[in-house]
N, C-alpha and C positions, 0 to 999 in steps of 0.2 A: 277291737273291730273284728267281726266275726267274719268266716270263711265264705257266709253266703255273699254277704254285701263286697266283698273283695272281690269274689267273682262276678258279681252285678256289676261292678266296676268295669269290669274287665270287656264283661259286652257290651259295654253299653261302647264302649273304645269300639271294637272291633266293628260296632254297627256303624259310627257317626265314619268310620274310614271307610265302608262299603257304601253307606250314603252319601261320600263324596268324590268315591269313584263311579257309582251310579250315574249321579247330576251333574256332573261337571264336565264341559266337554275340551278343558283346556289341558292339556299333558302333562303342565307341571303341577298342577291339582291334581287330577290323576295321581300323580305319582306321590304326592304326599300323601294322596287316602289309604293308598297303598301300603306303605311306610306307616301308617297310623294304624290299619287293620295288624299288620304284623304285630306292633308294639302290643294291641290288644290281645293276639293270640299268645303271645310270650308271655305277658302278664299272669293271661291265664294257667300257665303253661306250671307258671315259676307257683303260683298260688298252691295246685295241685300237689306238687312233686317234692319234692326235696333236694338231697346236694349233689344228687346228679342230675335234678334238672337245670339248678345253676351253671351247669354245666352245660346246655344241651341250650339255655335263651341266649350265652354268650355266642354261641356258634352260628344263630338264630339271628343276633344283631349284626355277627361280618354278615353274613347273606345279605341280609335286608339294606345294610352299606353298600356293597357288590351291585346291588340290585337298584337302588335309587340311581348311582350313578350311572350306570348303563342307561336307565331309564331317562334321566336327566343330560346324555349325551346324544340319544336318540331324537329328545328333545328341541336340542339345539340344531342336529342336522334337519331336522322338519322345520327350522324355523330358517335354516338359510336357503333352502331349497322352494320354500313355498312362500314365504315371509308373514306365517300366521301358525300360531300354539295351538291352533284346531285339531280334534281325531279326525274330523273329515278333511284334511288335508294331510292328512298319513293315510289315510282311505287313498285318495288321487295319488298317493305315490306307488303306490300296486299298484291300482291298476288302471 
């Protein structure tokens, strides 16, 4: 498998997580596009690099761990407070 299509791979990742944080107006879709653009970026990341990039996607996926779950707790407080997984209902919570 050669290095282009690996990295074709890789955006095509990155894209379908930004076109499901784009369209989706639920948080925890949201949060998984999210969590899916990352994996895309690492991918690419890891393709590029060598054994210190291995190093640098591992650090890459605590974050992205770190970070679901905040996102995924935030979640849950939007949904006992409003009783709906909407961004425009975390909109109404500001303001």
């Amino acid at each position: 498998m050669g290095i282009e299509l690996s990295i074709g791979f890789a955006v095509v990742i990155l894209f379908l997580g930004l076109y499901c944080v784009l369209t989706k107006t639920n948080l925890i879709k949201s949060a998984i596009g999210i969590s899916v653009m990352v994996k895309g970026g690492s991918l690419s990341f890891l393709i590029a690099g060598g054994a210190t990039a291995q190093v640098a996607v591992v650090l890459i996926i605590v974050v992205d761990a770190i970070i679901a779950a905040v996102l995924l707790s935030m979640a849950v407080n939007v949904y006992r407070h409003t009783g709906k997984l909407d961004i425009d209902a975390l909109k109404r919570l500001w303001g």
